[in-house]
N, C-alpha and C positions, 0 to 999 in steps of 0.2 A: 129726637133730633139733638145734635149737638152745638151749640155755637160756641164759637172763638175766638176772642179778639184779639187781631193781630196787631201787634206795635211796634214793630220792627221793620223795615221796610226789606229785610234781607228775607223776615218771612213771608211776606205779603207776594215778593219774585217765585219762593219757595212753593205754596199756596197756588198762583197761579201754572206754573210749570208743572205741578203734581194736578191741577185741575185738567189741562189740558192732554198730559197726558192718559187722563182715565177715560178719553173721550173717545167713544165705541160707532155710534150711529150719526149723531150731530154734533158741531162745535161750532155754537154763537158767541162770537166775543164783540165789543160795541165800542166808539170810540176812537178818534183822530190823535191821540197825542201815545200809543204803546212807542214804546222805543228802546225798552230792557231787550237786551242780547237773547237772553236766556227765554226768556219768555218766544218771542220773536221766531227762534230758532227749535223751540218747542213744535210749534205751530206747525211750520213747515217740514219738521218730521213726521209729525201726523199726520198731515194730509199725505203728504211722499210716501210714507207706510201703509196706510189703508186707505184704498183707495173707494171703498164703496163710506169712506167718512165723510157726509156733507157740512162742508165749511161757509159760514157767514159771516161775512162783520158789517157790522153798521156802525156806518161810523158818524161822526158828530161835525161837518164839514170836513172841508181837504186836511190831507196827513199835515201835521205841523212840524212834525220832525224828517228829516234825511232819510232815518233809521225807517221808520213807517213807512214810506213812500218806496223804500227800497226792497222792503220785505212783500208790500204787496205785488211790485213786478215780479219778485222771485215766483210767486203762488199763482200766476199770472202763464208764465214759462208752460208753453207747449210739454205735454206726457205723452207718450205710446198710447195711445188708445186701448190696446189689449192690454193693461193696466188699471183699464177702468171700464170693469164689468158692469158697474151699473150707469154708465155714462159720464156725462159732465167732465 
């Protein structure tokens, strides 16, 4: 196992956008305050792309940011159902 610590916060965006994007079967992310673009925007590609990808967040009460609040309606937005072979 490798660890790494990150100290940059341009890596830390980098880090989660490369995390999420390698997400195959489940994607749990935790937390009321996300609000990075990139990150955000990540997310909603993933689930948009694979649709048999089950998506979680838990989050730590209501979104605190605009950003957050606006990303979860996106993720929220009605799909084709023949889209989504395994449901949900």
């Amino acid at each position: 196992m490798v660890v790494k610590v990150l100290t940059r916060w341009t890596d830390l965006v980098e880090a989660m956008v490369d995390f999420v994007g390698g997400a195959r079967e489940q994607l749990v992310v935790s937390g009321s305050r996300s609000r990075e673009k990139a990150y955000l925007s990540a997310i909603e590609t993933a689930v948009a792309e694979q649709p048999d990808l089950v998506h979680y967040r838990v989050p730590y009460g209501p979104p605190r940011h605009r950003a957050l609040a606006d990303h979860l309606l996106r993720l929220l937005e009605p799909r084709d159902p023949s889209t989504r072979p395994a449901g949900g």
